[in-house]
N, C-alpha and C positions, 0 to 999 in steps of 0.2 A: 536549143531545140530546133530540129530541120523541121525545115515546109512540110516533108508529109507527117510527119509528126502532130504539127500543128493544125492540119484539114483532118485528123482523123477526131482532134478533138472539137471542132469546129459540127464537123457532122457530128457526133454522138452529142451535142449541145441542142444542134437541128432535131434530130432524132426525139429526143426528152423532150420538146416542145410541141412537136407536132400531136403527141399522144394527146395533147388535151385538145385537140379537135375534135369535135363531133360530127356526124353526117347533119346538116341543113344549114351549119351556121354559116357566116358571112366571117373571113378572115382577110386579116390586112398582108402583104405580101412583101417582104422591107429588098432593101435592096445590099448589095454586097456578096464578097466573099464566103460570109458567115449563112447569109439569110438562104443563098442560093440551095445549099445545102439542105434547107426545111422543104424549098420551093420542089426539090425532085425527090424529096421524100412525100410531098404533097400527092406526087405525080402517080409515082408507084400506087398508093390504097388509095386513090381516083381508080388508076386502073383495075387494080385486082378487086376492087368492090370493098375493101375494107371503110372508105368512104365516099358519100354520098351526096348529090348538092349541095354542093359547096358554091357561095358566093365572093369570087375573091377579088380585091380591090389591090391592086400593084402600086407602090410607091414611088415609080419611075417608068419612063418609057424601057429602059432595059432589063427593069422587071416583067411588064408585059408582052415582049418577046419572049424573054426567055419561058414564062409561062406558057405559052402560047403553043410554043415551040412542042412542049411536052402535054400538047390536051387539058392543059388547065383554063377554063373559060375565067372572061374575066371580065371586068363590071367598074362601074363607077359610081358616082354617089347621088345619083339618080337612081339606083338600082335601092341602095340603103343606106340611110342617113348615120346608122349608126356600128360600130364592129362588135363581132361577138369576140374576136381576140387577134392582136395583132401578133405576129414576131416577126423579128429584126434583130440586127446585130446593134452594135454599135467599135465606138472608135476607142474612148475611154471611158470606166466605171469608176465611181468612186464611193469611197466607204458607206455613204449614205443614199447609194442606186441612184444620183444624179450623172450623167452622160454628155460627154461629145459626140458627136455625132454629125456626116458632112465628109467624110473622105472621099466618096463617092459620088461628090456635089449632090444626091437626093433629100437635101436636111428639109425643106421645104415641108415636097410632100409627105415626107419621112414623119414629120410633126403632126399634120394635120390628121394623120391616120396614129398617132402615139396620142392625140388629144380626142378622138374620138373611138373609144374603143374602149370595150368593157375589163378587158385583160390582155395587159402588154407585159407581154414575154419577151424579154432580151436575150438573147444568146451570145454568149463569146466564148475564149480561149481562156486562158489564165493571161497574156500576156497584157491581156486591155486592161486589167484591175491596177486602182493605184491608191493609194491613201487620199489624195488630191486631184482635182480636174489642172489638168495644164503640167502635169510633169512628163508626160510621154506624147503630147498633141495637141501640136496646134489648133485655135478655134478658127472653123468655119465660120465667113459670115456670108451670106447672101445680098447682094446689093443690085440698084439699077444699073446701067449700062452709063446712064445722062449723065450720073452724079458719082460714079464712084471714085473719082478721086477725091472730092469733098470729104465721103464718108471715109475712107482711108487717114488723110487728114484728123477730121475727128478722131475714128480709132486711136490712132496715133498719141492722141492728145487724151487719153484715158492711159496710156502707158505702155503698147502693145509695138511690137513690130510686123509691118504689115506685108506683104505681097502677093501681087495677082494672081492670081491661078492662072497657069498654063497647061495647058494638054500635049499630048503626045507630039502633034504636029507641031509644037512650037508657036500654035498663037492662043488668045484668049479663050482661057475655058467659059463656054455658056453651059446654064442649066437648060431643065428641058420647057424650063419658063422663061427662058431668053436672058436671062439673070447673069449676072460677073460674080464670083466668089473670091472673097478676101481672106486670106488664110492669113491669120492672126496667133502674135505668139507674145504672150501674156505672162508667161514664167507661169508657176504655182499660181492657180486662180483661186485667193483665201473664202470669197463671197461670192458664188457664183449666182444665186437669186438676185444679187445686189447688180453684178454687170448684166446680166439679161436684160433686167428692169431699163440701162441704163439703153442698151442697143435698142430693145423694143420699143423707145420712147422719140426713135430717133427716124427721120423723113427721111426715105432714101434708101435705109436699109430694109430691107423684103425679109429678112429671116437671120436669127443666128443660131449656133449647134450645139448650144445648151438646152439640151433638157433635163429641165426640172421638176420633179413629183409628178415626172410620168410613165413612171415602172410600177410594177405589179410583185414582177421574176424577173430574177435574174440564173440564166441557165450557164455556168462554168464549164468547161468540157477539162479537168485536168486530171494529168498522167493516171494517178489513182482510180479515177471516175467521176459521176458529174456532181458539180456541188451546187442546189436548188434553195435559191435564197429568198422567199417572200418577203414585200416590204409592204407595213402597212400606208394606206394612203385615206 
């Protein structure tokens, strides 16, 4: 499948998610390829009036540009403790609506607005779906700057192969919380509750790109049309 191929089902994913917004709610704003697509669809029924005070909360500083960019105001959690619906893409799905997520280094905030929000809608392609986490994507990990060799180290020593993230320019990728990201490759992850558990317990690491029982939806965008998957939580 070519690249436009694949943004057309990207937006019609965006598209299908956006409809469950309503005028006054407060929505989460995710970041990526995928999410960018809700973000100026957002833009558009801002504009044309189709909706109405909206409260949106961006998962990244490159969300809030690009928001910005297109008239959508935007807020933090001072504004509202809590979301009326997030969406966001992610990296990979798996059979049971658990996610990678983190290619974008935004897994952070990315989390913090998928843990507080009434309805998190995912949107992807078909190509992110896989029976298992870790057959198509490495996990993101987020770590301090001080310690991340340590935590590498560790990782290491759970079974992973690990390597820094680089950017474009060829030196260390930072988050926009000043963070180094360990891109982690785990093979097939059988238990993924079970390594979360194990990173989350661990000093030094800031965040990993497992999320866990926190979808709602899952919005497919494939060739056919969209495939809308509730999961109970």
């Amino acid at each position: 499948m070519n690249q436009d191929n694949l943004s057309e089902l990207k937006k019609a994913a965006a598209v299908f998610a956006v409809n469950f917004i309503r005028s006054g709610m407060s929505v989460g704003l995710g970041t990526g390829s995928t999410a960018i697509y809700a973000i100026e669809e957002i833009a558009q029924r801002l504009n044309d009036g189709t909706l109405t005070d909206l409260v949106c909360i961006p998962s990244s500083e490159e969300t809030k540009l690009n928001a910005l960019s297109r008239n959508i105001p935007v807020y933090g959690f001072d504004r509202v403790t809590r979301i009326d619906i997030n969406i966001d893409g992610a990296d990979e799905v798996d059979n049971e609506g658990n996610l990678i997520k983190g290619g974008g280094g935004a897994l952070l905030r990315e989390k913090v607005l998928a843990q507080n929000c009434g309805r998190n809608i995912v949107i992807i392609d078909e190509t992110k779906l896989s029976e298992n986490l870790g057959e198509k994507w490495h996990l993101p990990v987020e770590v301090l700057p001080f310690c991340w060799q340590a935590e590498a180290s560790y990782i290491e020593a759970l079974g992973a192969k690990v390597v820094l993230r680089i950017n474009e320019d060829k030196e260390t990728f930072v988050t926009d919380q000043q963070n180094f990201i360990l891109d982690c490759n785990f093979g097939i992850i059988s238990n993924p509750e079970e390594l979360s558990r194990m990173l989350e317990h661990r000093a030094g690491i800031v965040e990993n790109g497992l999320f866990i029982n926190t979808t709602n939806d899952i919005v497919t965008g494939k060739p056919g049309g969209i495939d809308h998957k509730q999961i109970k939580r």
